[in-house]
C-alpha positions in Angstrom: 88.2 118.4 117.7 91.6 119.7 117.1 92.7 119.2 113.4 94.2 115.5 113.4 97.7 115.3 112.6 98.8 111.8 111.2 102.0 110.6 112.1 104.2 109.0 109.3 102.5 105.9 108.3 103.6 102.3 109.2 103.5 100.7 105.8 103.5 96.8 105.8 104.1 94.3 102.7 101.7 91.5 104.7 99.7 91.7 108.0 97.3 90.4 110.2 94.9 92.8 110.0 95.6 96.8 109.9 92.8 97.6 112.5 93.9 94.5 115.0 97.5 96.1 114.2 96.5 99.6 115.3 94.7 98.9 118.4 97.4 97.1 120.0 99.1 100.7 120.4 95.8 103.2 119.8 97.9 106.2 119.7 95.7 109.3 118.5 97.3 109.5 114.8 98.4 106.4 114.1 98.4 105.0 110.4 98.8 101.3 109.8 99.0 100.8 105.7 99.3 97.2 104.4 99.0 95.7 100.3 98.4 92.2 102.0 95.6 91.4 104.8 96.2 87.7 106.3 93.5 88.0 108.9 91.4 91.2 107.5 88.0 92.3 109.1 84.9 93.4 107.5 81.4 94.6 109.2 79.5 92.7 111.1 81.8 89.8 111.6 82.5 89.1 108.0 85.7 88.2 106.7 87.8 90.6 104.1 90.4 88.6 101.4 92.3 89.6 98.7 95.5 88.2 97.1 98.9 89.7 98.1 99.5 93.3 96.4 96.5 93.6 95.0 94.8 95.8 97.1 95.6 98.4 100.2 94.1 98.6 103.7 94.6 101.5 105.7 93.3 102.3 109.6 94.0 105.1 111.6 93.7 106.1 115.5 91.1 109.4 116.4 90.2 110.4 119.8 86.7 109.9 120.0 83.9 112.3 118.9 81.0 113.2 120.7 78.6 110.3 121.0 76.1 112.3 118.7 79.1 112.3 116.0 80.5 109.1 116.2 78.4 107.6 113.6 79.6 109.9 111.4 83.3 108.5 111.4 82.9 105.5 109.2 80.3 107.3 106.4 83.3 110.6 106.3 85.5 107.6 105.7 83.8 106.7 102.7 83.4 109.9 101.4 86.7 110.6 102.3 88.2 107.5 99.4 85.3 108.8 97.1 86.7 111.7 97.3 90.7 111.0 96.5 89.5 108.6 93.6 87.6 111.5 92.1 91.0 114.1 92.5 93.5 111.3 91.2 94.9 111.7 88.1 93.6 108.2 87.5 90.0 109.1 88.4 86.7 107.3 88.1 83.4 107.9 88.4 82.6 107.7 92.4 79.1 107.2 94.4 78.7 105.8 98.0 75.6 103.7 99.3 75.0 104.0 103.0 76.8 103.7 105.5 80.1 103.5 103.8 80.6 101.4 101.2 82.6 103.5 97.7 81.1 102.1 94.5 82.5 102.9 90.9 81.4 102.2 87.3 83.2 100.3 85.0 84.5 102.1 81.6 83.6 101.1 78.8 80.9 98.7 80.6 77.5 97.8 78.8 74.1 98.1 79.9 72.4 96.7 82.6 74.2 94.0 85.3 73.2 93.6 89.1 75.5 96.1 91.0 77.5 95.2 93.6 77.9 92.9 96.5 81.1 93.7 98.3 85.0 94.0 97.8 85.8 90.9 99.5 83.4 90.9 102.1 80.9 88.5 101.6 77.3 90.4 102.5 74.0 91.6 100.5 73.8 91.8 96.9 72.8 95.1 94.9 70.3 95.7 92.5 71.0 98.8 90.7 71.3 102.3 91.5 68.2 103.4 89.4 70.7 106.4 88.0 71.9 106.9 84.8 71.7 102.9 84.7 72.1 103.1 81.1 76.3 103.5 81.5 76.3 100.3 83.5 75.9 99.0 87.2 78.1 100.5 90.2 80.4 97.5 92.3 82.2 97.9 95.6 86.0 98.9 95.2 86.1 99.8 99.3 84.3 99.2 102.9 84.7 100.8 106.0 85.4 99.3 109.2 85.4 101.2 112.9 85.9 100.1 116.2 85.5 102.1 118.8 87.8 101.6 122.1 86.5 102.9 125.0 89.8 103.2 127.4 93.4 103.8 126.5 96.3 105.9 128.0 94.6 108.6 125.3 91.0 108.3 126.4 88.6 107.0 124.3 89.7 106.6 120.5 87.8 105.1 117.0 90.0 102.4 114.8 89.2 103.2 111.4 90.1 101.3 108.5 89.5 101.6 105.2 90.4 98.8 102.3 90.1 99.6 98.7 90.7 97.0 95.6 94.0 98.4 93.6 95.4 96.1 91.2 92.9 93.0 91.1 91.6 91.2 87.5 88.5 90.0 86.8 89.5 86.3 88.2 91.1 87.9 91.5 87.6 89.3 92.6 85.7 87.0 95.3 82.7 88.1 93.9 81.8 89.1 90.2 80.2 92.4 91.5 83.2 93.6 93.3 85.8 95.5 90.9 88.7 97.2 91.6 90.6 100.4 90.5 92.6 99.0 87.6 89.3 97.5 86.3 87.5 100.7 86.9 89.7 102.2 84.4 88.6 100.5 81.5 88.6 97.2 79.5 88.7 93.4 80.6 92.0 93.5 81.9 91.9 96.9 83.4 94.5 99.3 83.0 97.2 98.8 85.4 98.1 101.7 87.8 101.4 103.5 87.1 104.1 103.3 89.7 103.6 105.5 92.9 99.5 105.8 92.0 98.5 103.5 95.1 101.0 105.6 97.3 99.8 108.9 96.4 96.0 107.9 96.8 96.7 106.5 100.1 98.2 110.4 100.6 95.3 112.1 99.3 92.9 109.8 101.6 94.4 110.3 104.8 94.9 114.4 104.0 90.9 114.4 103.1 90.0 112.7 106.7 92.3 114.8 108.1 89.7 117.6 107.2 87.1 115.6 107.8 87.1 113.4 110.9 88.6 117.3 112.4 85.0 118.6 111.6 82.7 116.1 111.5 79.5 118.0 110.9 81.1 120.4 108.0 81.2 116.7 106.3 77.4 116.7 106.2 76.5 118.2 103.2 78.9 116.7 101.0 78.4 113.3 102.3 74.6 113.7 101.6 75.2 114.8 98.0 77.4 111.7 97.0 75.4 109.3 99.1 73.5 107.1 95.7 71.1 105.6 98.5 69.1 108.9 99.1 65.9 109.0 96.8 66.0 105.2 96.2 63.9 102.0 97.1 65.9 99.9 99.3 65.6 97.2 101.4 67.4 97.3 104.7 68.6 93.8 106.0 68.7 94.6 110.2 71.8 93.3 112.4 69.1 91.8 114.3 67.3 89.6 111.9 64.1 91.1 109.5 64.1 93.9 106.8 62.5 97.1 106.3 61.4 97.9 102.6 60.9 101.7 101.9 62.5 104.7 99.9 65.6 105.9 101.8 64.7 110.0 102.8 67.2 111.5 104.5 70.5 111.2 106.8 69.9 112.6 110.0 72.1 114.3 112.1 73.6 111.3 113.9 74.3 109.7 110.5 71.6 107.3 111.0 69.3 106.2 107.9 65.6 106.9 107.8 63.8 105.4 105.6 59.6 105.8 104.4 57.7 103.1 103.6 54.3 101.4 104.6 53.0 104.7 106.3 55.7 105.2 108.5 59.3 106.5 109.1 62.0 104.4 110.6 65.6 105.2 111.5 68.6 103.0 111.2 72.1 103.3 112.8 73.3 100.0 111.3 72.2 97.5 108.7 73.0 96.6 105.1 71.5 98.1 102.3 70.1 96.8 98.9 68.8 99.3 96.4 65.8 98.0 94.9 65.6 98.4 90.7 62.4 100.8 90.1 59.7 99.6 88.5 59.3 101.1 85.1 
């Protein structure tokens, strides 16, 4: 793919949603930014809320990859916010659990907790992340969403969007294993982001998946090494009803999850993942 040039964003105080927004024009390069979601979208149906200003969603317009690459698009995503949260000057510690969801530790939390279970879209709990659990449980500060559309004036193009909790407090959160940046950086309250902070990470993201969504298999390696869900026990919870129970082995080249348990291998393209607490 050529390198992805964005064009300047389109930055809203409230919308609907930021991927409805961009696919009613899916120009290739497109950027829809918004604080405030009226209408947001999460996987798999589910609903995404957060109060006004407190948070930022983002979607952009790609031309299409090859079908053997398109799964890659939302996990790059991820890795892609992991990624400026690490660089900022505000930075916290980063990990991402297959496919896409960007988890971060607490400062200053205790021991123990239950990990996460989504930044305002309601979906499958966590239990732990079986590493270095002694500094405290990982929660969701961002999901992925992408929608690919077949036909436009462009050809075919993927709506990506990415929304990550800024500003929230404790009593903002839909769930208590969600957090957000501001709490990430320490104390009950959090620490509140300076002026321009949100602005500049939304900068940072889109230059990353610039790099990335360009060269989607030079993403591999580093996805791999920040994916938390490689090496553990998880249970995946199928789109089509059931769970598979097994220790998570590998991301394969189409960005699918294959997972080993009861004798056998089998490969996931979609689902949602629990990590399982080790036995000890």
């Amino acid at each position: 793919m050529t390198h992805i040039s964005w064009e300047r964003p389109q930055w809203h105080p409230s919308i609907d949603s930021t991927n409805l927004e961009a696919a009613r024009d899916p120009r290739p390069g497109r950027v829809i930014v918004a604080d405030h979601q009226s209408a947001g979208l999460g996987r798999r149906g589910r609903t995404w809320t957060a109060p006004p200003d407190s948070s930022v969603a983002i979607s952009v317009v790609i031309p299409a990859p090859a079908p053997e690459l398109i799964g890659w698009v939302p996990l790059v995503t991820g890795l892609a916010v992991a990624q400026a949260l690490e660089d900022s000057p505000y930075a916290v510690p980063v990990t991402l659990k297959w496919p896409n969801d960007v988890l971060v530790r607490e400062q200053g939390q205790g021991e123990g907790g239950q990990g996460e279970q989504g930044q305002g879209e309601q979906g499958q709990g966590e239990q732990g992340q079986g590493e270095d659990e002694q500094a405290g449980p990982w929660h969701k500060i961002c999901g992925v969403l992408a929608q690919a559309i077949p036909v436009t004036p462009a050809g075919p193009v993927v709506v990506v969007g990415a929304g990550i909790n800024i500003d929230q407090t404790r009593d903002q959160l839909p769930v208590p294993t969600a957090t957000s940046w501001r709490l990430a950086r320490g104390g009950d309250r959090g620490a509140p982001l300076p002026d321009g902070a949100r602005q500049q990470l939304v900068s940072d993201y889109l230059a990353r998946l610039a790099d990335l969504v360009t060269d989607l298999g030079g993403g591999h390696t580093a996805y791999r090494q920040k994916c938390s869900t490689l090496g553990q026990q998880v249970e995946v919870h199928l789109p089509e009803g059931g769970t598979r129970t097994g220790t998570a082995v590998e991301v394969d080249d189409s960005g699918a999850l294959v997972v080993e348990g009861g004798g056998r291998r089998t490969v996931h393209l979609a689902g949602d993942v629990v990590h399982v607490r080790p036995a000890r």
